[in-house]
Residue, then its C-alpha position, 0 to 999 in steps of 0.5 A: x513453531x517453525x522448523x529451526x533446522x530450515x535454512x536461512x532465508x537468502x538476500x534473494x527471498x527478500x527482493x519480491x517484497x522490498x524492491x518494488x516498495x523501494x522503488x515506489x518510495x524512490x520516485x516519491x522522493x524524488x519530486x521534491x528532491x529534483x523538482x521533477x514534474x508530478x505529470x512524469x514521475x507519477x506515471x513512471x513509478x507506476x509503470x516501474x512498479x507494476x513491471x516489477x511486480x509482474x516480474x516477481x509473480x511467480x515467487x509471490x502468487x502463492x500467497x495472494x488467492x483471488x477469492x470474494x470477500x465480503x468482509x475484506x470489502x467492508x473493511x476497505x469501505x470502513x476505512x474509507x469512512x475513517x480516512x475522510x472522517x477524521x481529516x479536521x480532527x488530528x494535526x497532520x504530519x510532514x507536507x502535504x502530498x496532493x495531485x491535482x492533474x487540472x494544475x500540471x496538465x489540462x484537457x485529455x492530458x489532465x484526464x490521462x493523469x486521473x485515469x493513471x492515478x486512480x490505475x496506480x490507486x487502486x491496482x498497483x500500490x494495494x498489491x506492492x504495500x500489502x506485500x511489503x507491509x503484511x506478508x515481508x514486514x509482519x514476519x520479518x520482525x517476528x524473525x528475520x528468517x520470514x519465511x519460517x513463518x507462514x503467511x499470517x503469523x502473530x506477534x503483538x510487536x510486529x502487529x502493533x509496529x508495523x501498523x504505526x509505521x504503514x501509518x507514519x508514512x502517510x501525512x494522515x497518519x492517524x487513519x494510516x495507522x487505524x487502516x494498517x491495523x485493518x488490513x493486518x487483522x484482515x490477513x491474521x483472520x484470512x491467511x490470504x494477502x488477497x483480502x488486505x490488498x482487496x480491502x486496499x484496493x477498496x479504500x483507495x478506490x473509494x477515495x479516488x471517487x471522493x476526490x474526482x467528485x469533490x475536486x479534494x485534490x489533498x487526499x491525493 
């Protein structure tokens, strides 16, 4: 149990974990909202996030220890498997999110956006996600003062809330769901943000491959 005498955790000790989340889900939300162009705002959340997420290293890198991990690769590949396999199976939730760079752009331009989305894919949105969803949420539900408890803290109510809401925020919310509670299994056994955010990073990875090969701009 954690030491009830520490003090409470200020506003500030949030900012690492939430604000490069609610940045991200800000520029997603507003395509539709302004009818922004895909082409702009995809590679500007990347580029917003990753400086924010630059910015916010020092008071973050503690808990993410770059160290191979098989099993974590593994999870990612499996998730994977999972993501596309179930795609006809499950009804879907909310609209249909795709990016295809051949219908907003064409020639080196289109290859820039692939290049951009499989960049954002893969090394920015696993890193700002696992932050938010397995080192911030994960505690936070256990006790607002989250960094009472140490990376890797288990409840099964957080366990089980936090999985259903990372998947709910996707349109394929049911291989969301089964990923979320890959990823958190992942950092209970590893005490390690890295191994979610590499298993992620595979996933995502794998994905992006699925979809510049077979042109299923959907899973986009």
């Amino acid at each position: 149990m954690p030491d009830s005498s520490e003090p409470k955790t200020r506003v500030s000790e949030f900012l690492p974990y939430v604000v490069p989340f609610i940045v991200f889900a800000g520029f997603t939300y507003l395509v539709p909202v302004f009818n922004l162009s895909k082409a702009l705002v995809y590679p500007a959340k990347t580029l917003s996030v990753m400086a924010l997420l630059f910015f916010y290293w020092p008071r973050i890198k503690h808990e993410i220890t770059i160290t191979p991990d098989l099993l974590a690769v593994l999870a990612g590949i499996a998730v994977f498997i999972v993501w596309v396999g179930l795609e006809n199976f499950y009804p879907k939730i909310g609209p249909e999110s795709s990016f295809n760079p051949y219908e907003l752009s064409q020639g080196t331009h289109a290859h820039l956006l692939i290049g951009t989305r499989l960049f954002g894919a893969v090394l920015v949105v696993p890193v700002m996600e696992e932050l938010f969803w397995r080192s911030f949420a994960l505690r936070f539900l256990i006790d607002t003062n989250f960094k009472r408890y140490p990376l890797g803290a288990f409840t099964w109510f957080s366990f089980i809330f936090v999985s259903i809401a990372f998947g709910l925020e996707h349109h394929r919310w049911l291989p969301g769901i089964i990923a979320g509670l890959v990823y958190a299994v992942l950092v209970y056994k590893r005490k390690n943000l890295f191994s979610p955010i590499l298993a992620h990073g595979v996933t995502n990875l794998l994905l992006g491959i699925y979809v510049i090969a077979n042109n299923e701009w959907r899973f986009w």
